[in-house]
C-alpha positions as CSV (number, residue, x, y, z in Angstrom):
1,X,0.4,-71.0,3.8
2,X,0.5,-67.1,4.8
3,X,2.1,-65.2,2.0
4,X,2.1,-62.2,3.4
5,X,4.2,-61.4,7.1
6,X,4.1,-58.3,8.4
7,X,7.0,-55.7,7.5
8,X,7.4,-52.2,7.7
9,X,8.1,-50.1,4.6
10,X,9.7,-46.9,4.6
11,X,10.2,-43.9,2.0
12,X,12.0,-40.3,2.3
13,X,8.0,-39.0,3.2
14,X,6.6,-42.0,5.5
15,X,6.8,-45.0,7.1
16,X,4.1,-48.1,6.1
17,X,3.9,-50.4,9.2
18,X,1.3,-53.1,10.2
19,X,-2.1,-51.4,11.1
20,X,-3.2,-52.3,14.1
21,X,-6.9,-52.0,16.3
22,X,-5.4,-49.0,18.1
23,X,-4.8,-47.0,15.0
24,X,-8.6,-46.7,14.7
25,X,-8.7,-42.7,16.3
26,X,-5.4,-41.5,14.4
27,X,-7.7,-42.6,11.0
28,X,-10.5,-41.7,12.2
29,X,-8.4,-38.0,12.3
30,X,-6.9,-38.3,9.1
31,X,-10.0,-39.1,7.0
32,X,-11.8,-36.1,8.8
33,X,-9.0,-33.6,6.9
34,X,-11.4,-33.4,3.9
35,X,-14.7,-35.2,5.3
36,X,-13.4,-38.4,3.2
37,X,-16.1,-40.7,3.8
38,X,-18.9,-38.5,2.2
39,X,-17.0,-39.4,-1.1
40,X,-19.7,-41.8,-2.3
41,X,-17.0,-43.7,-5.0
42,X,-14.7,-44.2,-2.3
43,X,-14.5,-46.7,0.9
44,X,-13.3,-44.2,3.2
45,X,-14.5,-44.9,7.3
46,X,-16.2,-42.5,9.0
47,X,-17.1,-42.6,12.8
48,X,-20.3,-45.2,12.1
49,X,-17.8,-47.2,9.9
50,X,-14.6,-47.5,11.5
51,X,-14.6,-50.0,13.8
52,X,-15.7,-52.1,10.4
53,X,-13.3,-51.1,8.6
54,X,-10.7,-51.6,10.7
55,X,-12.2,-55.4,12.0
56,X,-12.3,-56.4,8.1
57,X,-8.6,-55.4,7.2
58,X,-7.9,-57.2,10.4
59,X,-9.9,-60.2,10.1
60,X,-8.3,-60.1,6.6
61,X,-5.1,-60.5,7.4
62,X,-5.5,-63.4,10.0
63,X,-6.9,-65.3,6.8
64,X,-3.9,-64.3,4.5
65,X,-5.6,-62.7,2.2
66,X,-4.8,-59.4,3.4
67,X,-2.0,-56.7,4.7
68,X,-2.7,-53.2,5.8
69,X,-0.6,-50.8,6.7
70,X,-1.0,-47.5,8.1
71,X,0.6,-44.7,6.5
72,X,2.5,-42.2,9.1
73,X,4.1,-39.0,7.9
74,X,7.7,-39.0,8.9
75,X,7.6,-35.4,9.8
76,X,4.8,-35.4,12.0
77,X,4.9,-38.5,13.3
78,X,0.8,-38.3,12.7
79,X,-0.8,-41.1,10.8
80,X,-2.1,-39.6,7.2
81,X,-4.0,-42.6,5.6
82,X,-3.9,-46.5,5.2
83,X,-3.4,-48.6,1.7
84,X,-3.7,-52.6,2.0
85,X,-2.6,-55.5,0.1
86,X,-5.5,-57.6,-0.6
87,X,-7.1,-60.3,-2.3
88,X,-3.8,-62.4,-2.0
89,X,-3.5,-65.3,-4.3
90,X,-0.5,-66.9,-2.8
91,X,-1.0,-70.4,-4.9
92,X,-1.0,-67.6,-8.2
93,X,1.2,-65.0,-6.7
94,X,-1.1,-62.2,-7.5
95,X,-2.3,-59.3,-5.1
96,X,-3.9,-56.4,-5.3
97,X,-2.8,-53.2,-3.9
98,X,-6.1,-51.5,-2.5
99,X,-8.1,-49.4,0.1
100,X,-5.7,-46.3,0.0
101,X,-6.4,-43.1,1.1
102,X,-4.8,-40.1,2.5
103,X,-5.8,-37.4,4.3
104,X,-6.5,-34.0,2.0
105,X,-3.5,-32.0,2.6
106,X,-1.5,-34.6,1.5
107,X,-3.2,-35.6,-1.6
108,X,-1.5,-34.6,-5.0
109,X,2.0,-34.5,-2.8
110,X,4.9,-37.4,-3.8
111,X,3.3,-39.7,-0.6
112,X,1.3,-41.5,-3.2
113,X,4.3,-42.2,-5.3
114,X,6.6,-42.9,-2.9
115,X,4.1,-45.5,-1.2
116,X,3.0,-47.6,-4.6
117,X,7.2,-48.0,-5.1
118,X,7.8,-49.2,-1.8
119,X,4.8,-51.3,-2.9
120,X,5.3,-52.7,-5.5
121,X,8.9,-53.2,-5.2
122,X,8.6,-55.3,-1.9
123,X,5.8,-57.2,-3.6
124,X,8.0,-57.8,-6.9
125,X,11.6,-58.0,-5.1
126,X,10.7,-59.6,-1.6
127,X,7.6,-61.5,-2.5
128,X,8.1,-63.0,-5.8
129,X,4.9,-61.3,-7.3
130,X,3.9,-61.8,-11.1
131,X,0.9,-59.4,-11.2
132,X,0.0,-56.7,-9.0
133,X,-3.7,-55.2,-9.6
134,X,-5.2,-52.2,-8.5
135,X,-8.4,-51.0,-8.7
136,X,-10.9,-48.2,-9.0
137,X,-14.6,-47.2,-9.2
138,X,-15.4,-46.1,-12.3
139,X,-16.3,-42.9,-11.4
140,X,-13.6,-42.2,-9.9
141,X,-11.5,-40.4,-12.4
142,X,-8.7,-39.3,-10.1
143,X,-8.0,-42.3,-9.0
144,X,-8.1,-43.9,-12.1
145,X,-5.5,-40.9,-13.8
146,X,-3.2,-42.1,-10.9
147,X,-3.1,-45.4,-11.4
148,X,-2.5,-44.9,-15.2
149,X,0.5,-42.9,-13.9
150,X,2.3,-45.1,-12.1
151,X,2.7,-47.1,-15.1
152,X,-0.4,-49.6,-14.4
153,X,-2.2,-50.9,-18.0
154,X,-5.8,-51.3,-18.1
155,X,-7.2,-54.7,-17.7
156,X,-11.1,-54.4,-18.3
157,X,-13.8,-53.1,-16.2
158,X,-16.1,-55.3,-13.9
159,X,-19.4,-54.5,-15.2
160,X,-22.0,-54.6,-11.8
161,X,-19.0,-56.1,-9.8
162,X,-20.9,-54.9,-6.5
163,X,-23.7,-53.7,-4.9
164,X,-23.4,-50.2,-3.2
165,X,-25.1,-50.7,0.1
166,X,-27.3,-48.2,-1.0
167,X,-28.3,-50.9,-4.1
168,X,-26.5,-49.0,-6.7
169,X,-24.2,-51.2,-8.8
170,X,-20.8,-50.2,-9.0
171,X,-18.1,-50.8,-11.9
172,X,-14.4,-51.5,-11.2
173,X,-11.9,-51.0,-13.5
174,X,-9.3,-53.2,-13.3
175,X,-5.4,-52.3,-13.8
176,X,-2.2,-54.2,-13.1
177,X,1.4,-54.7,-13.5
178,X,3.2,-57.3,-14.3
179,X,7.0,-58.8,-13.3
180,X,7.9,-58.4,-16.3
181,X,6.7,-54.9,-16.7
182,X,8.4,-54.0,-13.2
183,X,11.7,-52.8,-14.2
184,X,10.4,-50.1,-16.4
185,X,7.4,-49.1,-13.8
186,X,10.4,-48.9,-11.4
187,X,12.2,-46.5,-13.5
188,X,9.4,-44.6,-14.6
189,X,8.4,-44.1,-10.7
190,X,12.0,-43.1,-9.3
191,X,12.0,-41.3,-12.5
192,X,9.5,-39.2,-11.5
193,X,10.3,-38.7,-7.9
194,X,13.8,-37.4,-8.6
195,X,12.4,-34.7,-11.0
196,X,9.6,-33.5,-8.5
197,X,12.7,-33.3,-5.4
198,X,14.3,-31.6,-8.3
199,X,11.4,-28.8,-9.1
């Protein structure tokens, strides 16, 4: 059984639909604002990577396992990044919500923010969900202050959860929320949206 169908999400900033093979150029564009692949703690495509990339998510989502969107700004009408669910456990109803980035001029913006609701609320509203995980290289502190942010507890970290394909052993730490956490991360979230529309 497929868990996850296709839909489209959309916030005041952007729209989240299905990506797609063709989307492959338009990323390939937004990951270059800011050279995002030379981020070594991140798993952002560049042009020897892309077509991987892309194949995986893809590949992913013919499995069930996975669904990625692509992140367009409404504005522009210009894809700015991509975020996925993944590692589906529809017998468990548990997901992760993973592989987001966004192009560098709209980092530190309300996209994020306005992309983990839509998230998480179609995950706990539509889809039943009773955990939702995220997770982060260890060294990646940014990433990891954002999570914290959204509301997200720490789980544990993964101690040499994966090899680098350099050979370096990388730590995850693990976050998530749970349904019965929801209601407050919800409020929290639109919380913080309204004051920064606000400012």
């Amino acid at each position: 059984m497929n868990w996850l169908h296709e839909v489209e999400l959309h916030t005041e900033l952007v729209q989240l639909r299905p990506l797609r093979a063709a989307d492959k150029p338009a990323l390939l564009d937004a990951a270059s604002d800011g050279r995002l692949w030379e981020l070594w703690y991140t798993q952002v495509p560049g042009v020897d990577t892309l077509d991987a990339y892309v194949d995986y998510a893809l590949s992913e989502q013919a499995a069930g396992r996975a669904l990625a969107f692509a992140v367009i700004e409404k504005s522009s009408g210009k894809v700015i990044g991509t975020t996925r669910y993944c590692n589906a456990d529809t017998a468990n109803r548990r997901l992760e919500i993973g592989y987001t980035w966004y192009a560098s001029r709209v980092q530190r913006s309300a996209i994020n923010t306005q992309c983990k609701l839509a998230l998480l609320q179609h995950a706990f509203e539509q889809l039943g969900a009773i955990a939702v995980e995220l997770r982060t290289h260890w060294h990646n502190q940014a990433s990891r202050a954002a999570i914290a942010r959204l509301g997200a507890k720490q789980d544990g970290v993964l101690r040499n959860h994966r090899l680098e394909p350099d050979g370096a052993r990388r730590d995850t730490v693990v976050f998530s929320i749970l349904d019965s956490e929801w209601p407050s991360v919800r409020k929290s979230l639109q919380f913080k949206l309204d004051r920064r529309a606000a400012d």
